[in-house]
N, C-alpha and C positions, 0 to 999 in steps of 0.2 A: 743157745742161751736158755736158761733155766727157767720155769715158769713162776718160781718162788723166790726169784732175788728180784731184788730193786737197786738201783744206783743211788749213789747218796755222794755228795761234796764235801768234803772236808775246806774250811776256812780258815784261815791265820788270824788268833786272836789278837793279835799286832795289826797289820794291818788293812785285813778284813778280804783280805784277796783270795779266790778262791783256786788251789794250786792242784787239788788233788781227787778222785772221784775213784769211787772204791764199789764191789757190790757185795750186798748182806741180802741174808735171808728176812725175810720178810715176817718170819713167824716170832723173831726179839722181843724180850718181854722187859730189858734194861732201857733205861733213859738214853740219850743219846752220846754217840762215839767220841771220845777225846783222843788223842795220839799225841805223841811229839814227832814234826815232821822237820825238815827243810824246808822255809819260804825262801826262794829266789829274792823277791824284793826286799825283807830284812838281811837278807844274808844271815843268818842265824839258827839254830833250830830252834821250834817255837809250837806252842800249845795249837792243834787245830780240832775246831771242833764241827760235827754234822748240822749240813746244812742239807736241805732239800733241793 
């Protein structure tokens, strides 16, 4: 593992479940990760945003 990533959560902004965990570099200088994933619990795809 690399000494300059970090783990990060991605959230379902429906409802608030945390489905997915991702690693980034740690040197980011953008505000935090949005995606469109798949939540299992909405069954949908749906906005998820970085969570710590």
């Amino acid at each position: 593992m690399a000494k300059n990533r970090t783990i990060i959560h991605l959230e379902c902004k429906g409802c608030g479940m945390k489905n997915y965990s991702k690693r980034v570099s740690k040197k980011r200088v953008y505000g935090k990760l949005g995606l469109s994933k798949y939540c299992s619990k909405c069954r949908k795809h749906s906005d998820h945003k970085e969570t710590k």
